[in-house]
N, C-alpha and C positions, 0 to 999 in steps of 0.2 A: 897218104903222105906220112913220113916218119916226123912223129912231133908231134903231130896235131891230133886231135877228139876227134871222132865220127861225127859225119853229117847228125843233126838234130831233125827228127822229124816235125813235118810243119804242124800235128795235133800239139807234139808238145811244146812247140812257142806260142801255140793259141794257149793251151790250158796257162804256161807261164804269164801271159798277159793278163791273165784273168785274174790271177791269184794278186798280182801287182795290183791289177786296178781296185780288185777287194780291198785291200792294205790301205792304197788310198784314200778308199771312200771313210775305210774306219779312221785314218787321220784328220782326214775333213771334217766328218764330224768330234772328233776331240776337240780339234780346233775353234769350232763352231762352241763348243761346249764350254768353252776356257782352259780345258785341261793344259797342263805340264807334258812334255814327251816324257815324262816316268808313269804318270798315269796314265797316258794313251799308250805307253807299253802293256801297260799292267791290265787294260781292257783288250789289248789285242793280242790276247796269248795264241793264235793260232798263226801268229806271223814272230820270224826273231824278231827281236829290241832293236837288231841295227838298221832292218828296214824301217820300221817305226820311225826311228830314229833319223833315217836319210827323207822317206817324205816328210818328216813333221818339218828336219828343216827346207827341205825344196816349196813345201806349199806355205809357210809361213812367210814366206817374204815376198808372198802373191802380192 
């Protein structure tokens, strides 16, 4: 179809999951930790700031 992306194969929405739910865990535990999302950026350098930043506030308002 004109416009659109190639289909994504199903390995890499499983690996994309996984790297999500890593992110997660390290925000949970920030959270868990008391940190600030500038510090649980700054411990989770192997993810951007803005996902940090989108779970710290998705899971904070658990």
């Amino acid at each position: 179809m004109s416009g659109h992306d190639d289909p994504v194969g199903l390995d890499a929405v499983r690996a994309q999951i996984e790297v999500s739910r890593a992110c997660m865990v390290l925000v949970r535990a920030a959270l868990a930790d008391g940190l600030t999302v500038e510090q649980a950026a700054e411990r989770g350098t192997d993810f951007p700031p803005q996902w940090v930043a989108f779970f710290y506030r998705l899971l904070s308002t658990d």
